[in-house]
N, C-alpha and C positions, 0 to 999 in steps of 0.2 A: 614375412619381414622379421629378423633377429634386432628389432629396436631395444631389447633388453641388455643386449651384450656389452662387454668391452669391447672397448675400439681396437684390432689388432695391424700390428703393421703389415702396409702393402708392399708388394713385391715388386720388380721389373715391371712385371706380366703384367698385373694388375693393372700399374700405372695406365700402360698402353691400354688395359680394356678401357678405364674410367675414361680417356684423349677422345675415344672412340662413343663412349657412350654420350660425352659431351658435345660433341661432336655432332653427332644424331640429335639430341635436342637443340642447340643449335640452328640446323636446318631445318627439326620444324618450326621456330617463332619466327627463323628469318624469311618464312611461307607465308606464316599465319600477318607479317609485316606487309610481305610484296602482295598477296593477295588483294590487298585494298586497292591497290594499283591496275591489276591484274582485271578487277571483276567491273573495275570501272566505278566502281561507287565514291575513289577519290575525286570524280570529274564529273560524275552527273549531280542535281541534285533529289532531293528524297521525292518528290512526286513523279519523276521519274521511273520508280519502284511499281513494280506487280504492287498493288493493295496489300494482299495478304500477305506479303512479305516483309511489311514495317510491324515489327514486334513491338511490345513495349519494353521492351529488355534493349534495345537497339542502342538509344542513348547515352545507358550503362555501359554495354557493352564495349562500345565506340570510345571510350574515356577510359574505361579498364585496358585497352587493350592498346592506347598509344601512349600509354605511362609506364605499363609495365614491360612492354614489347620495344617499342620502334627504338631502334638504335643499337637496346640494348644486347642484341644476341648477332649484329654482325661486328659486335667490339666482343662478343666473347670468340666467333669466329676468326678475328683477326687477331687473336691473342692465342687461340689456337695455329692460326699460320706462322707466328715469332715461333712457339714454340715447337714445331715441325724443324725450325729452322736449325733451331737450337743440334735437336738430337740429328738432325744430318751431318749436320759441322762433326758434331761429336763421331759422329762413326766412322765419317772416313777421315778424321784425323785420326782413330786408331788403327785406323788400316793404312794413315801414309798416303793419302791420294788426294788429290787438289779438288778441294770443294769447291771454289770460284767456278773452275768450269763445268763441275757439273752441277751447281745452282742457275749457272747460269741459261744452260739448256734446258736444264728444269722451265725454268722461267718464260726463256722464249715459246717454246712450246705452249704452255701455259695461257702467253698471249694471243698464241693464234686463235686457241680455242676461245679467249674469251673475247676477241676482235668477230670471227663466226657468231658468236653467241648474242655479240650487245650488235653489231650492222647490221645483220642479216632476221634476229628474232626477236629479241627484245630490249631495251632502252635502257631496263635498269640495270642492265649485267655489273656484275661487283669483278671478274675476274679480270679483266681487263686492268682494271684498278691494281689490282692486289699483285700482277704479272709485273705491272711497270714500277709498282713500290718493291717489289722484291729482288728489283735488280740494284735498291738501291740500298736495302736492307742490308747487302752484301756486306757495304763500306762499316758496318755495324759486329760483324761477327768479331773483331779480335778487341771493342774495347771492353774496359773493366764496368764490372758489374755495375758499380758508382755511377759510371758516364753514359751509361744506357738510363737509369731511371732519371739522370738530371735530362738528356735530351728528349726523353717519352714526355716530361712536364711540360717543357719548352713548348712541345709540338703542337699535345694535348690543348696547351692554351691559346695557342697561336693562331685557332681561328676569330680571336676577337681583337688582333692587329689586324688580319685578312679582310672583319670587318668594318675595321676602323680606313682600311684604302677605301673603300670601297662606298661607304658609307659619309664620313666625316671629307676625307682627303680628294672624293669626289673622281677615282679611279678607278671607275666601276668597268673593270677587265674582262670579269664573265660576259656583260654584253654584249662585247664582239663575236659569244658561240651561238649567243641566240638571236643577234643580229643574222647571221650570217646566214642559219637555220631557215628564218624568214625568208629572206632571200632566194634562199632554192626553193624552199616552197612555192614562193610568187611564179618563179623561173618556170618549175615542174607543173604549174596547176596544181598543187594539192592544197586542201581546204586552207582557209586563213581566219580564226578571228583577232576581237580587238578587245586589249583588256584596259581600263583607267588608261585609252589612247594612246596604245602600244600596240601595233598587230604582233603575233602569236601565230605557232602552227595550230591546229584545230584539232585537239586531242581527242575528245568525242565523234570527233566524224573521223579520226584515225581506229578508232576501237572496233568504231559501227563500218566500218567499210569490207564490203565482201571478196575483192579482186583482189587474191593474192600478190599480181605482179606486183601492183598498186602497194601493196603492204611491205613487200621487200625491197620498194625503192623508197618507199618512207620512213623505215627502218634505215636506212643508209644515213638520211639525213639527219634522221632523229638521233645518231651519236653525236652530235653540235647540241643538242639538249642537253643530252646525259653530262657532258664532262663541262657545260656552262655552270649546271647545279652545283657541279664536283667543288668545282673552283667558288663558285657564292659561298658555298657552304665552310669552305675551306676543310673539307672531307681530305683532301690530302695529306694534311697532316696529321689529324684525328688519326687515320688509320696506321699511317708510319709509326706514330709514339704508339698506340698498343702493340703494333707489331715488336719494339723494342721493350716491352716489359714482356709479350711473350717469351721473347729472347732469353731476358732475365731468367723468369719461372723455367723454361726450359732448363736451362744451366744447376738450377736451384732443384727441378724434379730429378735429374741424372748426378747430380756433386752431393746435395746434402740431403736429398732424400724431403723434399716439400711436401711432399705428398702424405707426408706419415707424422707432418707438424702439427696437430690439429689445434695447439692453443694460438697457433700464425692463423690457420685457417679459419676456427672463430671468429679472432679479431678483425680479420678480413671482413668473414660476414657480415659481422652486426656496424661496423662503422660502415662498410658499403650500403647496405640497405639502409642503414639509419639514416646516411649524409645523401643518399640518390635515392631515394624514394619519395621525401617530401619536395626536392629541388624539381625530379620530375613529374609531382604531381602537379608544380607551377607552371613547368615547361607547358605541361598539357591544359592546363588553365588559358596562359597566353595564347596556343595554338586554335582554341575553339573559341576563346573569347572575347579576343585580342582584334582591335580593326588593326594591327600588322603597321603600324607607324614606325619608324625610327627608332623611336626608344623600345618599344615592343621587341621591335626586331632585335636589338640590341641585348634586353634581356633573352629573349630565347635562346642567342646565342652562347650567352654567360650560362645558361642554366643546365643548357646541354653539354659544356663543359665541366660543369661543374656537378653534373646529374647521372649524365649517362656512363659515362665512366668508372663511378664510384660504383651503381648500381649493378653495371655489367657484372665487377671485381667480386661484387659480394652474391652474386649469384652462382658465378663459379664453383668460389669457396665452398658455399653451402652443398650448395652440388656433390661436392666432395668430401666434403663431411655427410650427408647423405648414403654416397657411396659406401665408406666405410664402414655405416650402422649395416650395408647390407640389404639395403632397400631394394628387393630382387628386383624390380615393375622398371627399372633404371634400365636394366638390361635389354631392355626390348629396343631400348634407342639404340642399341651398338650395331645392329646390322646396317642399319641406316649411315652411321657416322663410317661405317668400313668403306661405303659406297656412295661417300657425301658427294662429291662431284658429277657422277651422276643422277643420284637424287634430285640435285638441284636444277641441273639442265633438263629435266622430265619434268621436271613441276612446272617450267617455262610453258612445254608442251601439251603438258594437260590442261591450264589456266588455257591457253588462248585457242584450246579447242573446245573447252566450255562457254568460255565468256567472251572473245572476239564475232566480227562480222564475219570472217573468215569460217570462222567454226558455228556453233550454236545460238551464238548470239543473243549470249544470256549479258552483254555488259551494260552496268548503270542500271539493271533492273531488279536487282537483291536487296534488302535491307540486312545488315552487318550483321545480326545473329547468323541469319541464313547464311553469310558467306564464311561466317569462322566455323559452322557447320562443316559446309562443304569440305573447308580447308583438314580437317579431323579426317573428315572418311579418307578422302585422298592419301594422308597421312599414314593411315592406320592402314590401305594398301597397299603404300610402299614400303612398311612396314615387312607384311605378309610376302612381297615379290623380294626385298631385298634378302631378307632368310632364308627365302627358297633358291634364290642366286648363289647364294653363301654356302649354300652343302652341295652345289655341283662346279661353284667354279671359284680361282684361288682369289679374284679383283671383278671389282664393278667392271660394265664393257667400254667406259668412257676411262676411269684407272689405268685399266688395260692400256686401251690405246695409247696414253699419256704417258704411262711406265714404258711402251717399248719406243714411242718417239724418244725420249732422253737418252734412252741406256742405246739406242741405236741396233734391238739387235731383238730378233724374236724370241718371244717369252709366253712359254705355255699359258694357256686359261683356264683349262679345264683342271681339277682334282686328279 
């Protein structure tokens, strides 16, 4: 590592490696996030664990990891898809060819994959999400730099109107997904319990269930979960407004060279971590110790507006400034970031062949060290597959297929 050096300016090239490197990190925290999900340990509780598998480190761990993690690397991910956005506008406007329609195939495609991915596999799919915000992302490409950061705010904040329907105004909209959810569960026979006298699909006996049929018609239903949350959460709009300061930065890495500001990107740093580090260490306060009332709820939801955002931004930054001293060990995350999409869809596959009924049927039985363990090795494999993918062929196989559905038209793979 050349931490000694002067900072020198980055190039084109660079730019793209650093998109890439970040890119790859990225995908591992938004791993080492879903994994909790994944292993089941957000639904079982701790006596449920193998013995030996409750560390003392666990507790730690568990509080390190949803302060510094949870949220904040699929808003750097989503600030990565503005800025995708960005330099595609950019290129075929210099070649003269209508972006709309080929975003907009971008897109659709996009969807189906990530419609295959959250029905059929797993609940928490994010693509699906980011498919139908990108269609609206569109209406976004010609305003001025100005009107993209006023509406990122707008949006950013806007899930504490969302909560105020929903909460105060007594419009509680999301329940109609999870109503409904119930409902076919009831229909279908599949498990049901009862939460503060509410019945629920029965997530634990969805993990633990070994009959695949059984898993892919549950999966069907469980998208009425997924986008109940979306909407509680008001994740909608979260993601829209970073997507639009991606935009921005995009604009700003190709026009005035962002990437090579580093007294922007300091200041980035140190007010994001300063302003989102202590806000989400309340967040994380509220979430573990919080009996989740009204008012609780209310804060979490300010905090995570006000926490994950800022933190995301300033992790970036840093990132980048990082990059620049030359911190080589950075480079190891680019093969991953080249092959992020499918990175991501394999990590679906390996979790729920580890820790599903289906598979090994390791779920709700790990204590959180052991499972950010796991989440490393796994990591540090696809690490080693994705490099080795990378000197024999020019795109991940899920890339691949994604680049030739759009472009409409066969496109070599191999070197």
């Amino acid at each position: 590592m050349k931490t000694n050096q002067p900072l020198q300016p980055v190039t084109k090239a660079e730019r793209i490696d650093f998109l890439d490197i970040l890119r790859g990190i990225a995908i591992f925290f938004i791993f080492a996030a879903n994994i909790v999900y994944f292993s089941g340990y957000f639904f079982f509780p701790p006596e449920s664990h193998i013995p030996s598998t409750n560390l003392i480190t666990d507790e730690y761990v568990d509080f390190i990891c949803f302060t510094l993690i949870d949220g904040k690397f699929y808003s750097i991910f989503s600030l990565l898809f503005g800025i995708g956005c960005a330099m595609q506008f950019n290129k075929l406007q210099a070649h003269e060819k209508p972006f709309t329609t080929f975003f907009r195939q971008r897109m659709f495609w996009l969807l189906i994959i990530g419609i295959i991915h959250l029905a059929l596999i797993w609940l928490g799919d994010i693509l699906t999400l980011y498919a139908l915000l990108g269609f609206v992302l569109i209406w976004f490409v010609n305003c001025t730099n100005k009107h993209l950061l006023s509406w990122a705010i707008i949006l950013i904040l806007f899930p504490l109107v969302n909560w105020a329907i929903i909460n105060v105004a007594n419009l509680n909209y999301p329940a109609f997904f999870f109503n409904l959810n119930t409902q076919l569960a009831e229909t279908s026979g599949f498990p049901i319990t009862e939460w503060q006298g509410i019945k629920r699909f029965n997530m634990q006996a969805y993990l633990l269930n070994e009959d695949i049929l059984e898993f892919f018609k549950m999966n069907i239903g469980n998208t009425l979960i997924r986008y109940g949350n979306i909407l509680e959460e008001g994740r909608i709009f979260k993601v829209l407004g970073i997507f639009l300061i991606g935009l921005w930065a995009g604009r700003k890495i190709l026009n005035e060279n962002l990437l090579n500001n580093t007294n922007f990107l300091k200041r980035v740093a140190i007010w994001g971590i300063c302003i989102g580090l202590p806000i989400s260490t309340f967040r994380t306060y509220i979430e573990f110790f919080s009996n989740h009332e009204s008012l609780w709820s209310f804060l979490n939801t300010l905090s995570y507006a006000f926490g994950t955002v800022p933190l995301a931004m300033g992790y970036a930054a840093l990132l980048a400034l990082l990059y620049r001293m030359e911190f080589k060990f950075l480079y190891w995350f680019a093969p991953v970031g080249k092959t992020a999409l499918s990175n991501y869809i394999f990590q679906t596959f390996i979790s729920i062949t580890i820790f599903y009924g289906i598979g090994f049927g390791l779920t709700g039985k790990l204590g959180i060290t052991i499972i950010m363990g796991i989440t490393i090795v796994i990591f540090v494999f696809q690490i080693v597959m994705s490099t080795w993918w990378l000197k024999h062929f020019r795109f991940g196989p899920l890339e691949w297929i994604w680049r030739q559905l759009t472009y409409n038209k066969r496109i070599n793979l191999k070197k």
